[in-house]
GUVO-954469 format. One line per 8 residues: number of its first residue (from 1); for each residue x, y, z of N, C-alpha, C. Coordinates in steps of 0.05 Angstrom, whole numbers. Last residue first. Example, Ala and Ser with C-alpha at 12.3 -4.5 7.8 and 13.67 -1.06 7.14 Angstrom:
2
2	257/-45/142/273/-21/143/258/1/157; 264/-114/156/246/-90/156/264/-66/156
END
This chain:
263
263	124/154/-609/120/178/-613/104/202/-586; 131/106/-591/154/113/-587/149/148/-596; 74/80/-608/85/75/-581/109/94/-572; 73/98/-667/53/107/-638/65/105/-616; 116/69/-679/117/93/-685/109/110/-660; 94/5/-667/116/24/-660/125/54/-656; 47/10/-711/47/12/-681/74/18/-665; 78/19/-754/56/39/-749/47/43/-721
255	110/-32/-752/121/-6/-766/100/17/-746; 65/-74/-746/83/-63/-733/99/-46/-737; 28/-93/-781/12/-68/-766/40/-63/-743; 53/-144/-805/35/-123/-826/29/-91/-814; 52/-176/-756/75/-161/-767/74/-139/-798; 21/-178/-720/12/-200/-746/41/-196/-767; 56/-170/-664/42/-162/-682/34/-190/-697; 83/-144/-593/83/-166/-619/52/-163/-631
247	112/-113/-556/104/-112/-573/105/-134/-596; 147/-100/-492/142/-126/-514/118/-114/-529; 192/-54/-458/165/-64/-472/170/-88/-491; 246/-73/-442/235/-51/-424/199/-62/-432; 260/-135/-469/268/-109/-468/246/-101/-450; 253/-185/-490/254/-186/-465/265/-156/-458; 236/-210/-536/214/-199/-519/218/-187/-489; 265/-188/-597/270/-204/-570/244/-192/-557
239	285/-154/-654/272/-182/-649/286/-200/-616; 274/-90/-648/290/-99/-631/286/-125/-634; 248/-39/-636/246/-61/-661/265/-75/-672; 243/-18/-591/260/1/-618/257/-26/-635; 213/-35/-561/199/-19/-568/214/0/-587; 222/-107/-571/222/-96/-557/208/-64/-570; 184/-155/-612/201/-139/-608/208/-127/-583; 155/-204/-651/153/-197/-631/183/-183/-625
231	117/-222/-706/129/-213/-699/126/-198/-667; 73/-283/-741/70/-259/-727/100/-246/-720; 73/-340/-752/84/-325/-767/80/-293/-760; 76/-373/-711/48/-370/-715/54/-349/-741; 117/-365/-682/121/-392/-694/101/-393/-721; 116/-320/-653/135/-322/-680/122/-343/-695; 79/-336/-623/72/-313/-634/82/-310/-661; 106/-372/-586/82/-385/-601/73/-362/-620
223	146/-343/-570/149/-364/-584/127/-376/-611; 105/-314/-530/129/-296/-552/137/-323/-579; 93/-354/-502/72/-330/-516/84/-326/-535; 135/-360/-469/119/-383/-467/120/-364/-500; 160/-313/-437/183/-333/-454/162/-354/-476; 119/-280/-416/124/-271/-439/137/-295/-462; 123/-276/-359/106/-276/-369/105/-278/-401; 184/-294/-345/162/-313/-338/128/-305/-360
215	206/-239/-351/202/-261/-370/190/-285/-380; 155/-187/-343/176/-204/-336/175/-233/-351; 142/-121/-367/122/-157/-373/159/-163/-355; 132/-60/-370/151/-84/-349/141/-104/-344; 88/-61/-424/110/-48/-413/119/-60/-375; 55/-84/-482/55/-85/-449/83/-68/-434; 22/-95/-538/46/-90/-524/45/-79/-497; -8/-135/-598/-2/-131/-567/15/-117/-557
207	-51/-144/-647/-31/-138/-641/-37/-134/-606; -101/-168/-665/-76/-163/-687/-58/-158/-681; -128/-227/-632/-120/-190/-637/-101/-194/-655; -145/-267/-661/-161/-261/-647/-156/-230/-643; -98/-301/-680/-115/-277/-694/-138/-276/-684; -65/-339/-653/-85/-341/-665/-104/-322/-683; -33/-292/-633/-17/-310/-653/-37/-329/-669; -59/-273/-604/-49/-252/-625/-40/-271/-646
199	-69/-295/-560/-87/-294/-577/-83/-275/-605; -15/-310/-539/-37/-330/-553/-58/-316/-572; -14/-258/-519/7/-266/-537/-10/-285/-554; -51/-260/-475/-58/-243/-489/-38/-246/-529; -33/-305/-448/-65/-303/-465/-65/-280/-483; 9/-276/-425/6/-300/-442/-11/-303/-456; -13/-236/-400/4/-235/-419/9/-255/-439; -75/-219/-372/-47/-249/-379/-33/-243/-396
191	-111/-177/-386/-93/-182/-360/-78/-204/-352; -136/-156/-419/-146/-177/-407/-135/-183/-387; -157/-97/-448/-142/-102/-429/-142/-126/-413; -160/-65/-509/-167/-90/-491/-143/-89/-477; -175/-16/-563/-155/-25/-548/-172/-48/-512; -192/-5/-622/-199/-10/-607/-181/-25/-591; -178/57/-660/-166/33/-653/-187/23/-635; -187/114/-668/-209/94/-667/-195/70/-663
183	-145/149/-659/-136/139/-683/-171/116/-688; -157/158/-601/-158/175/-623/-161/171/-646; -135/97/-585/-158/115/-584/-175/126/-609; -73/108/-590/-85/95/-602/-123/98/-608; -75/153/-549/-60/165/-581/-82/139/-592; -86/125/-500/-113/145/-516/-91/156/-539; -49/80/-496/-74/78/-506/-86/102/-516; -2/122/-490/-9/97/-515/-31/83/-521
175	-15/146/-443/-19/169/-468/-24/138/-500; -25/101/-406/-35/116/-408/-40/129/-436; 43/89/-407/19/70/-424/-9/82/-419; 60/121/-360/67/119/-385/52/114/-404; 35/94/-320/21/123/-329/24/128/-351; 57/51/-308/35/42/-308/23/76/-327; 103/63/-278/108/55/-308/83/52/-313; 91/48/-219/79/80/-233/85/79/-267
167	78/-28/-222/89/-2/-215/76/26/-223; 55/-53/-244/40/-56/-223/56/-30/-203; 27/-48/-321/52/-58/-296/40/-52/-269; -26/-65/-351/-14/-48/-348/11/-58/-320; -31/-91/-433/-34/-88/-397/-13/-65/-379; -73/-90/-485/-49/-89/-477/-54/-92/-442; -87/-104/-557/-85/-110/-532/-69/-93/-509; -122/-91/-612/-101/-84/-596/-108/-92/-567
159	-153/-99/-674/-170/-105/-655/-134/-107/-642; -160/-49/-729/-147/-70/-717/-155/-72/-680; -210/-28/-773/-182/-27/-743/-183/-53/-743; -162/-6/-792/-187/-24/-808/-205/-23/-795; -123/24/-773/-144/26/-774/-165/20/-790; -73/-15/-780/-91/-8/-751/-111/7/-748; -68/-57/-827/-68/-34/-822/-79/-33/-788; -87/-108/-846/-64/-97/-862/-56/-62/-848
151	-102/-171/-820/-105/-149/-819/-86/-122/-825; -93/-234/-818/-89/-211/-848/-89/-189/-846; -60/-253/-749/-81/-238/-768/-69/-239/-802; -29/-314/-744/-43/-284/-742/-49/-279/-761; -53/-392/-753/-33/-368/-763/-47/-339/-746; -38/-456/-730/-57/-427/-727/-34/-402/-735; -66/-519/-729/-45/-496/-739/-58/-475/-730; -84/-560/-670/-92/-547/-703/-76/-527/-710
143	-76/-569/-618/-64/-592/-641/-74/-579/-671; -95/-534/-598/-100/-554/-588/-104/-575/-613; -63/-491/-630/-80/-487/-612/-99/-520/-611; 9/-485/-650/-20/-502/-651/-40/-487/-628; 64/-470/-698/44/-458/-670/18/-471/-669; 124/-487/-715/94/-486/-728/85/-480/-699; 172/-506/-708/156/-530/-712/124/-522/-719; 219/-477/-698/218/-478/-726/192/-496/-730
135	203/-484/-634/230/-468/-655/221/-483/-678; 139/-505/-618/167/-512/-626/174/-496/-636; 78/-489/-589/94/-484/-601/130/-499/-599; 8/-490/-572/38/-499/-557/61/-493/-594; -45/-478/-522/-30/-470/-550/7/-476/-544; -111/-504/-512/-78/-511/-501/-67/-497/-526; -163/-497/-477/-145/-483/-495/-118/-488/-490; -206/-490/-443/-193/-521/-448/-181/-511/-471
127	-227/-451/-414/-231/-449/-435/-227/-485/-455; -205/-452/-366/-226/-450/-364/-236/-448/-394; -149/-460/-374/-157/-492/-359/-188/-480/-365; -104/-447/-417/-128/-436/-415/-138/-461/-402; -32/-456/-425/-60/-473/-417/-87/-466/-411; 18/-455/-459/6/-446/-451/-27/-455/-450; 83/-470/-478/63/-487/-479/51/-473/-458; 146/-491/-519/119/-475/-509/102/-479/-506
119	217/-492/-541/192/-505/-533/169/-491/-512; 247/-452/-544/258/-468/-560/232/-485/-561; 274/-382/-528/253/-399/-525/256/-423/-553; 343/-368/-499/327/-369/-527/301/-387/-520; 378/-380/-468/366/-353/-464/347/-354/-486; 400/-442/-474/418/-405/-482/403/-385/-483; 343/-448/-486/372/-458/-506/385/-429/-502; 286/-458/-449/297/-442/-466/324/-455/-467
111	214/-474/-450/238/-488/-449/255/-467/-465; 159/-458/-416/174/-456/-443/202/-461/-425; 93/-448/-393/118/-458/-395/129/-458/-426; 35/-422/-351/52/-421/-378/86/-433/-378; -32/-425/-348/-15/-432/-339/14/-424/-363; -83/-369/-339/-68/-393/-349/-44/-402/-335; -144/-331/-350/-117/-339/-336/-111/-360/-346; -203/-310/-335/-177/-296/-357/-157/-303/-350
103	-246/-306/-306/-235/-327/-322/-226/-321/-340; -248/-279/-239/-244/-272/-273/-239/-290/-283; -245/-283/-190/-261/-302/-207/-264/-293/-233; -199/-257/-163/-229/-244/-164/-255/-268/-182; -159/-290/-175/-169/-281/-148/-194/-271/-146; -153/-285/-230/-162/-308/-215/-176/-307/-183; -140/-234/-236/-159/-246/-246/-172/-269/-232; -89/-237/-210/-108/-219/-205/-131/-223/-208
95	-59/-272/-244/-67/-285/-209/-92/-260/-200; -46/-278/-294/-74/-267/-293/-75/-282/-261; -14/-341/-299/-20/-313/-310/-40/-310/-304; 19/-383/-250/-11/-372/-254/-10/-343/-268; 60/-395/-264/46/-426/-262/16/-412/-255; 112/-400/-309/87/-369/-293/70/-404/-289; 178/-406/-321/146/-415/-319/133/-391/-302; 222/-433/-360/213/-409/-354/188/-410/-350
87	285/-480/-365/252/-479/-366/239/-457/-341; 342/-478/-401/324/-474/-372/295/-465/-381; 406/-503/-420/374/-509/-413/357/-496/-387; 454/-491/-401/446/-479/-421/418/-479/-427; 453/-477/-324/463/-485/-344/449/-482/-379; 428/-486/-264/449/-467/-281/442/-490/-298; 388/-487/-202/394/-494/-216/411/-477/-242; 323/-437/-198/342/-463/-186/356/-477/-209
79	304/-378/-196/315/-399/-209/336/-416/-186; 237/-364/-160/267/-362/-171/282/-383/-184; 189/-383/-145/205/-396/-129/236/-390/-138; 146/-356/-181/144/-350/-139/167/-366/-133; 163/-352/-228/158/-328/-220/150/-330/-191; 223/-402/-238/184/-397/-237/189/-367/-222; 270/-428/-272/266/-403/-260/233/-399/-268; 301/-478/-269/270/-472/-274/273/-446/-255
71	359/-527/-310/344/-502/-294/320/-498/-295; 364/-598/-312/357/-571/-317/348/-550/-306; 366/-644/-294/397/-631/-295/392/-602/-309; 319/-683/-301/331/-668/-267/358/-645/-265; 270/-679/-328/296/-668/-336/309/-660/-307; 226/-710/-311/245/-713/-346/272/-703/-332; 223/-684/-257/223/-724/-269/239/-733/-289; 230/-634/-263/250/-648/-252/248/-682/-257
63	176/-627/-288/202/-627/-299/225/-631/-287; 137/-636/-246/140/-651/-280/162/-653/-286; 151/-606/-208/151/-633/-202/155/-653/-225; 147/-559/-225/165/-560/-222/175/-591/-226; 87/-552/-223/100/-554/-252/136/-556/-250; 79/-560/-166/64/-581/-188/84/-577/-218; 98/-511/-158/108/-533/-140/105/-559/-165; 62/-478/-181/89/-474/-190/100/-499/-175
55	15/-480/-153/14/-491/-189/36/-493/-193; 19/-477/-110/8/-492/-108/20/-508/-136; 25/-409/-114/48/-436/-103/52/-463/-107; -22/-398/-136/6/-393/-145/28/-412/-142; -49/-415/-86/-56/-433/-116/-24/-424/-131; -52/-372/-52/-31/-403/-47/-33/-416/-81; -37/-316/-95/-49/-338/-82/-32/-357/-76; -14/-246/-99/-1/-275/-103/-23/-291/-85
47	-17/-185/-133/-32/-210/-108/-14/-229/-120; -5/-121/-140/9/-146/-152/1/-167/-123; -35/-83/-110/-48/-96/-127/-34/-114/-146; 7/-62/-75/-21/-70/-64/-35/-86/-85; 65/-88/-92/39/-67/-95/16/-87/-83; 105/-132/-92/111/-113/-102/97/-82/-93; 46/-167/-62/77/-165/-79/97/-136/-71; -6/-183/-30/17/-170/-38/33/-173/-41
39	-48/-244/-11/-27/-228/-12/-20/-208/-32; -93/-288/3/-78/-268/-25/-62/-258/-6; -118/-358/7/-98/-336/12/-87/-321/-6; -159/-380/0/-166/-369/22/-137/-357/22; -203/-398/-64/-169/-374/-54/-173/-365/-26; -244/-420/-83/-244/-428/-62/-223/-406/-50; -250/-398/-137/-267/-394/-121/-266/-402/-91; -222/-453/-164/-224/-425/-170/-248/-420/-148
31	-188/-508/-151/-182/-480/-125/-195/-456/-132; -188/-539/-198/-198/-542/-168/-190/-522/-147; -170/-496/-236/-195/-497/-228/-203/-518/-211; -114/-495/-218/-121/-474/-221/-160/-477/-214; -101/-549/-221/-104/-541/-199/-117/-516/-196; -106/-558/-284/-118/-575/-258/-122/-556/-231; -67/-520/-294/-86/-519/-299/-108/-538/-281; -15/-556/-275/-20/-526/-270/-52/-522/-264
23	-30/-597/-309/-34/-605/-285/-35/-573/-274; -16/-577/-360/-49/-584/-354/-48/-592/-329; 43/-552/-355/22/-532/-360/-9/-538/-350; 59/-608/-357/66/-583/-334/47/-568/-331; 42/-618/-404/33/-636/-383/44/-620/-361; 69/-594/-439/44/-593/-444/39/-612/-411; 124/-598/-418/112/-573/-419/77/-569/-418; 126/-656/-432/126/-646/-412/117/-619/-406
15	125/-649/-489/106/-672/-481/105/-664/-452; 172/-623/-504/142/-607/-505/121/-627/-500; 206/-653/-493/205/-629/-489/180/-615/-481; 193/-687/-541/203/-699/-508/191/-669/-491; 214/-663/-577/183/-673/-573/182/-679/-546; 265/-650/-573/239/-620/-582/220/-624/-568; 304/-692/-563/292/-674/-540/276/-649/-550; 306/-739/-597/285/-726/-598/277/-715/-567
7	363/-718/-622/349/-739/-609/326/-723/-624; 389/-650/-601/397/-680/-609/377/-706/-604; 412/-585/-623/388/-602/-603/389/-630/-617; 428/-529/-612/442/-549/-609/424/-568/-591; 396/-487/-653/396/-489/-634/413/-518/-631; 407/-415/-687/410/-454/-686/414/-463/-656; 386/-365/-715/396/-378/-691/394/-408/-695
END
């Protein structure tokens, strides 16, 4: 893929993302513990906080300064705005988490070219973990390279992530953990998608896959996963994140995890 990019809109790009993402984050932990409003979604157990709102308002604000002639489709305010540029935000992964005082959450942005992730940038505010990524520019965790795993197999084991949807698709993923299980895998459930992508791309897990992730959760992660020299698919092996399931690897343990998933 090539992307039709001129100047220096990469860096530009991702100077804002990163600064979308830490003000997100800002707010996230001046409000943890305070959340006087949850709500329901979708499900009794898809919550939305004011902080949600709070964060997505704030990350909107960034990027309309730079870029007033670009789209922002956020997961509480829909897309505003057309055209070949558009910036894809979750301004709270892990709202479940957060609500309960789990410190498993983030902020997440990414800049896309025609549907394609191009710039990235995900914010652990309780950890102070910034991981940001460019199309062809390499994957950082707070400015240091970071590759995935060596891990050559899934039962070395390999250390697996995953989450579950908020719909009944939720039962499905059921039999994919205990096949994995079986196999002694050890399987985690943190509940950010983003974080969870991040941490694959750092080698922390070897691998991830989730079933009805939305794009918001995923556009950021997925980037930084490739960038990081890892692989990310849908569940026929498929290079995109935006199918039914996302599955991304060290790409050494994806053949075998696939299989599982589709067997």
């Amino acid at each position: 893929m090539t992307f039709s990019l001129t100047g220096g809109l990469p860096d530009q790009a991702l100077q804002v993302a990163v600064q979308a993402a830490r003000r997100a984050g800002a707010i996230h932990l001046e409000h943890l513990g305070r959340v006087h409003q949850v709500t329901s979604k979708s499900t009794h157990s898809d919550l939305v906080t004011e902080v949600d709102g709070l964060a997505e308002r704030a990350i909107r604000e960034v990027i309309a300064a730079a870029f007033p002639s670009h789209a922002v489709l956020g997961e509480e305010g829909g897309q505003q705005g057309a055209g070949d540029y558009r910036w894809v935000v979750d301004p709270l992964d892990g709202t479940v988490n957060y609500a309960h005082g789990f410190p498993v959450f983030c902020a997440s942005v990414a800049l896309e070219f025609r549907e394609e992730s191009m710039v990235a940038a995900v914010f652990d505010p309780t950890r102070d973990e910034l991981f940001t990524a460019t199309w062809g520019g390499g994957a950082f965790l707070n400015g240091q390279p970071i590759r995935v795993s060596g891990t050559p197999s899934l039962t070395t084991p390999a250390l697996v992530s995953t989450g579950f949807p908020y719909d009944l698709t939720g039962e499905r993923n059921l039999a994919h953990v205990v096949n994995l299980l079986r196999l002694g895998v050890p399987v985690r459930r943190p509940g950010a998608a983003a974080l969870d992508l991040c941490n694959v791309a750092c080698g922390r897990m070897d691998a991830y896959w989730e079933l009805g992730v939305k794009r918001w959760d995923v556009a950021a992660g997925a980037l930084i996963v490739q960038e990081a020299g890892g692989h990310v698919t849908d569940a026929h092996g498929t290079p995109t994140p935006h199918g039914e399931m996302i599955v991304a690897s060290n790409t050494q343990l994806h053949a075998h995890l696939l299989d599982i998933l589709n067997g």
